[in-house]
N, C-alpha and C positions, 0 to 999 in steps of 0.2 A: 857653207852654212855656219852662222856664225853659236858656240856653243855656250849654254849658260850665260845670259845678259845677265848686268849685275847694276846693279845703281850708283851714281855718286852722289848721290842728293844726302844731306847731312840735315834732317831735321832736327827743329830743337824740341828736347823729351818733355811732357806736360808733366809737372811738379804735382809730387804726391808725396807723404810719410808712409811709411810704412811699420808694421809691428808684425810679431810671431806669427806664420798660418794658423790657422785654425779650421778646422773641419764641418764645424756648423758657418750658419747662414741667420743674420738679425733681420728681423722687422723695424728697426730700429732704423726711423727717416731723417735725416739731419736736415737740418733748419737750413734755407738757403740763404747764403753769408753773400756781401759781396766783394767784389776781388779788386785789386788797386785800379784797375779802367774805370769803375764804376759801373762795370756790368755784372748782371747777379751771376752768381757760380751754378754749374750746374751740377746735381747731386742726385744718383738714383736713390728710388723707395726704399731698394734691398740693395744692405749691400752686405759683403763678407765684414765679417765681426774687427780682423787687424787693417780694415779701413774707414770703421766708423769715424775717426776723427782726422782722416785726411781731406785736403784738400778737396773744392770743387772741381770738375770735371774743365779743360779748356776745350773750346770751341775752336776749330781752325779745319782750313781750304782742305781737299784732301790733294791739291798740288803742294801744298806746302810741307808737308809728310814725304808723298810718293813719290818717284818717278812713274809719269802716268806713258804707256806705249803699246803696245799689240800684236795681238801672233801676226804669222806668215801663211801666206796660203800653203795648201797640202791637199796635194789629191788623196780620196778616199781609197782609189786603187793602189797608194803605197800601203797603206793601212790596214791591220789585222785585227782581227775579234777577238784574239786569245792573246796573253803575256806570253813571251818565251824568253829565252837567252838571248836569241837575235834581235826581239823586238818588244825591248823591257819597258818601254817609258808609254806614260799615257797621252793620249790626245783627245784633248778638249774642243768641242764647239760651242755651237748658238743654244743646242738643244737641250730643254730640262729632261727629259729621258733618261735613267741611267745617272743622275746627277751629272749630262753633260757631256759623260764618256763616249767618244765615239769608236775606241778602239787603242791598238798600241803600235808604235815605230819604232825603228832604229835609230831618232835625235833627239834630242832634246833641247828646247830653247831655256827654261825661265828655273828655276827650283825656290822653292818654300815661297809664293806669290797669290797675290789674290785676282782671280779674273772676274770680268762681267761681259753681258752681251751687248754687241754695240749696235746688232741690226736686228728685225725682224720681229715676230709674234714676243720674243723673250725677251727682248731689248729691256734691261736694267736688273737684270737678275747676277745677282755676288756671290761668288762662294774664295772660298780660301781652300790652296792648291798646295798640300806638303811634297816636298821629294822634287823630283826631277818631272816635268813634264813638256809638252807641246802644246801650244793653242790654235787652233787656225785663225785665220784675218779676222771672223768676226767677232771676236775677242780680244777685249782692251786688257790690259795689265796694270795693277799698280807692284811695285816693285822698292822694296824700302830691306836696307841691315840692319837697322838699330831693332829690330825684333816686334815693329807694327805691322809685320803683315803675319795675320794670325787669325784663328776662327772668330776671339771677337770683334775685331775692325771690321771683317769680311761684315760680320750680321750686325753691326751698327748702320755701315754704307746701305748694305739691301734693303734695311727696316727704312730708307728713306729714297733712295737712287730710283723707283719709280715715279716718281711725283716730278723727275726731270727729262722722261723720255719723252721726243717731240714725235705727235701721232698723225703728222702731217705727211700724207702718204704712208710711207713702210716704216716703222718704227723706229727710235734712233736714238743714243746717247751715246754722242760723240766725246773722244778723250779732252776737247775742248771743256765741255758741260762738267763732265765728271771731275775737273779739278779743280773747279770752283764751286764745287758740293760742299757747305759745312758740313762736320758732324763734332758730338762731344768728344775729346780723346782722354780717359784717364791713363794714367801710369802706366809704364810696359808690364810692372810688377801687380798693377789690378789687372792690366787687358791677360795676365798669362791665367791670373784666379779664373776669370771669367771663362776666359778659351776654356782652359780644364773644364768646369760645368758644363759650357754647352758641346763640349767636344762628349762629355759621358752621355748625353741627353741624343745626342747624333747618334751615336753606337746604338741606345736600345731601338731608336728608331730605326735604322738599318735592322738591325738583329730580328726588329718585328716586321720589319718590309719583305723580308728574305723565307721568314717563315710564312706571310701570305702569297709571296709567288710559289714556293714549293708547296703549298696547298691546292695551290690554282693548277700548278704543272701536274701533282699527283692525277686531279680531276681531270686533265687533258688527256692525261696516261690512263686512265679506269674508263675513263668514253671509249678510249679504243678499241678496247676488251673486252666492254659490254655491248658494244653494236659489231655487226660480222662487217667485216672488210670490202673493199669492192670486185667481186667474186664469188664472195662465200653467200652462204648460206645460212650460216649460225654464226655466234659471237665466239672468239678464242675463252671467254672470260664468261662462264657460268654458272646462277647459283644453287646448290647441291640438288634442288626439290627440281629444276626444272633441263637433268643433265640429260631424258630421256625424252627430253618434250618433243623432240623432232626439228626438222627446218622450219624458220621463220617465212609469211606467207609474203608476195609481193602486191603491193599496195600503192596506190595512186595518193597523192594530199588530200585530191577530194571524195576517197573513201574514206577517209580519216573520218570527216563528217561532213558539215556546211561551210563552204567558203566564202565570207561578207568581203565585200569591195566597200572602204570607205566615203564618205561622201559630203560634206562642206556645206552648211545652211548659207545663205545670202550674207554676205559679210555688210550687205547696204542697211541689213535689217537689227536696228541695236538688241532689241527685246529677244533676239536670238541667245545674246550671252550673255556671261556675268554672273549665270548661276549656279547652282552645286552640283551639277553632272559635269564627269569628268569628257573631256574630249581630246581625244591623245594624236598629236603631230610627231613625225621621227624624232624630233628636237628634247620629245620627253622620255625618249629610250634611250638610258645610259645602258651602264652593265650590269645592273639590278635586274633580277630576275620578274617582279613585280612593279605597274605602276599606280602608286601612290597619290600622287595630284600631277595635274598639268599644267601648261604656264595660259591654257586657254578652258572658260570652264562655259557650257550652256546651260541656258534657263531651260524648265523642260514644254514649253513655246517650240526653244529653239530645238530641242530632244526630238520631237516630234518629227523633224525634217531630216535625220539620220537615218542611217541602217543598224537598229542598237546590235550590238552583241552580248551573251551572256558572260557571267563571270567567271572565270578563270579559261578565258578562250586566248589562243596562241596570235600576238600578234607580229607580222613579218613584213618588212618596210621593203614593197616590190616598187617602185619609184624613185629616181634620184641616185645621189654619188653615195646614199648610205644604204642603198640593199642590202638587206643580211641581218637588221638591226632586227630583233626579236625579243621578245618581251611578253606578260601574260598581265590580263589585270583581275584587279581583286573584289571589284564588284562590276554591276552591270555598266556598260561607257560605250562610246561614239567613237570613229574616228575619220580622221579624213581620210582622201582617196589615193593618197601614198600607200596606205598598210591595208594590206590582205590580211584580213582574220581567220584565222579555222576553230570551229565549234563544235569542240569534238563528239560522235555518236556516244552510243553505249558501249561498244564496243571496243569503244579505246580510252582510257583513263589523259588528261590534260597534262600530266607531266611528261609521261611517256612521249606525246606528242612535242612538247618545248624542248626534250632534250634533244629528239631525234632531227628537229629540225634547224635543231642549234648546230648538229653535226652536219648538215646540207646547206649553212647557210653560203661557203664560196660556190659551191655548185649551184645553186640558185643564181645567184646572182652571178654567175658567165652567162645566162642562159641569155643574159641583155645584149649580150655582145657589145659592138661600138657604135653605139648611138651618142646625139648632140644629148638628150635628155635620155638615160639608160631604164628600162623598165621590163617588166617581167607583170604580163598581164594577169588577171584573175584565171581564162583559160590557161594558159602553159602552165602556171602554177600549183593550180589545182592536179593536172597530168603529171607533175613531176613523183615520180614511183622510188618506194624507200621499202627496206624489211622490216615487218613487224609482227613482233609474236603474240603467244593468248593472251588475254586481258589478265590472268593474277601476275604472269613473267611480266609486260609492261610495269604493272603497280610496285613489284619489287623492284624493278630498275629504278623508279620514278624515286621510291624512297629510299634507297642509296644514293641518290645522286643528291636528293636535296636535302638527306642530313650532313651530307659535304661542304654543297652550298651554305647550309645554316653553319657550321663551322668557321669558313671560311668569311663570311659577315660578321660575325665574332671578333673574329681577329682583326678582322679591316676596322672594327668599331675600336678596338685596344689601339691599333696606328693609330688612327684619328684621336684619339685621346694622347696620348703622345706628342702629336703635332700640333693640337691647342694647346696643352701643358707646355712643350716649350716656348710660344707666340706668347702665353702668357707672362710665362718666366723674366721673356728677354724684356716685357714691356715692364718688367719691375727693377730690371738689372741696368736699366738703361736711362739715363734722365730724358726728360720731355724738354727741349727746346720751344715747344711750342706753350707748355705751363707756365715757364715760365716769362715768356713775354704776354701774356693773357694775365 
């Protein structure tokens, strides 16, 4: 195996001046000049303050920069989940997961490099790669010394490199395509300003990603505690008023309450849909607890030919490769005949029942076995038996769990803000090729 590829490609550096760092950032837009070809320069919105009066940005191949080439294959059975001494280096795939990582080896091929995906669902996705690392095959390399391969080249090429992935069959952006990518390059001495910013904007994003999975993980750890185990009788994990209540009773789904099997108005009949009732398909159950709208809505013509359910009822997707998908909605709504609803009695409070069957949702769905089309009917569903205690111990569960929940959508809302603040950032940091030929 051959160790550390390195480049001899000798690009030539795009001319810039340069003045003192400075620590703020201008709004100040420079006027586009044009450059001795007679093509206009290109020059972002924002730029840092000791490059307001340099030069416009040069436009060039990104073969003419890189040496463009690609990992090797590597079986995942070489490969380990954890860093150790043995097996310090990382390995990169196709996959955005993880920013990528699939684990760590004992080689290493490429160090301080930018990869992208060359096949598949991710096909044209960039990031830049510090240190010592390995890629598998489906991952192209650009590879450069003179100090362009760095976080901002990486986020220049991605802000453009899907708009050249060919969708014809499985995905594709081949090392041919990718070197005849333009992008603007400025100075190695702006591209390191720039790195630095979006390298700090990366960190609090990771720092807030990291804080929503060990929110998520905490919450996966307190379900265990709060439901009894498979065995018990009582939860490990109880709270003070309810340490005498006794064992939890066992209980079928369809004591819970009313189980509705969804059902589908005539799709031949337009006057069905189009209107302001929600009609919820698996496809509208992400991992939000609640749904909100759907991407199909019926007129109440078309309501009329449903089985409605009321609101805040448990809905649990027993049809199809997404069994398990559960979800609750927040007013009255429809659904089709993938998702078994439960409606809960008095008896039993609606959260209690979302969380309990959030913890049944892989036992549920074995119940399919292997089937061409996998399903878990309204009968077995309804028969499947879970512990459940009096109605105030559910309602305390129900509202520990979902001021977790409400935390944790908090935080996802701060990511997300983060994630558009830097999309915005970069779109200011970066000239528009496209501006300026319009």
């Amino acid at each position: 195996m051959t160790r550390s590829r390195t480049t001899n490609s000798t690009p030539n550096t795009p001319t810039g001046a340069t003045s003192p760092a400075s620590p703020r950032m201008s709004n100040k837009a420079k006027t586009t000049a044009m450059k001795n070809d007679g093509k206009p320069a290109l020059t972002p919105k924002l730029r840092f303050p000791e490059f307001q009066d340099a030069e416009g940005w040069d436009e060039k191949e990104v073969g003419e920069v890189f040496q463009v080439t690609r990992g090797d294959v590597l079986s995942m059975k070489l490969v380990r989940d954890t860093k150790t001494a043995e097996m310090p280096y990382p390995v990169y795939s196709s996959q955005t997961k993880n920013n990528g990582l699939s684990g760590f080896y004992s080689d290493f091929l490429f160090e301080d490099a930018i990869t992208w995906t060359t096949d598949g669902a991710n096909a044209g996705d960039v990031n830049y790669r510090p240190g010592k690392f390995y890629c598998t095959n489906v991952c192209g390399v650009l590879l450069n010394s003179e100090g362009f391969a760095n976080p901002c080249v990486a986020a220049l090429i991605n802000s453009v490199s899907r708009k050249y992935v060919s969708y014809v069959g499985n995905p594709k952006l081949m090392n041919g395509v990718m070197s005849k990518i333009g992008i603007p390059f400025p100075s190695v001495t702006e591209q390191q300003k720039i790195a630095e910013c979006l390298t700090s904007v990366d960190e609090l994003i990771a720092a807030q990603a990291r804080k929503v999975d060990a929110l998520k993980t905490h919450k996966k750890g307190l379900m265990q505690q709060l439901f009894p185990r498979e065995g018990e009788t009582q939860p490990r994990l109880r709270f003070p008023e309810f340490q005498s209540a006794g064992e939890w009773v066992v209980k079928s789904i369809g004591q819970l309450g009313e189980v509705v099997t969804g059902s589908t108005p005539s799709t031949a009949r337009p006057e069905y849909y189009g209107g302001d009732r929600l009609f919820v398909s698996p496809s509208d159950i992400s991992d939000g607890r609640f749904i909100e709208k759907t991407k199909t809505t019926l007129t109440a013509l078309g309501f009329e030919k449903t089985r409605p359910i009321k609101a805040n009822s448990i809905l649990f997707v027993c049809i199809g490769s997404t069994i398990g998908k559960i979800a609750q909605n927040r007013h009255e709504s429809a659904t089709n005949q993938q998702i078994n609803s439960v409606v809960p009695n008095s008896n039993n409070t609606d959260g209690f029942v979302y969380y309990a069957l959030s913890g049944l949702a892989d036992k549920i769905a074995n119940l399919a076995g292997i089937q061409a089309v996998p399903i878990v009917n309204k009968s077995l569903f309804s028969s499947v038996e879970l512990l459940v205690p009096m109605l105030p111990e559910q309602q305390r569960i129900a509202d520990c769990l979902t001021s977790l929940d409400n935390l944790i959508a908090a935080q996802t809302q701060k990511l997300d803000a983060l994630k558009t603040h830097k999309k915005g950032l970069m779109q200011q940091l970066f000239p528009s090729t496209e501006e300026v030929e319009a």
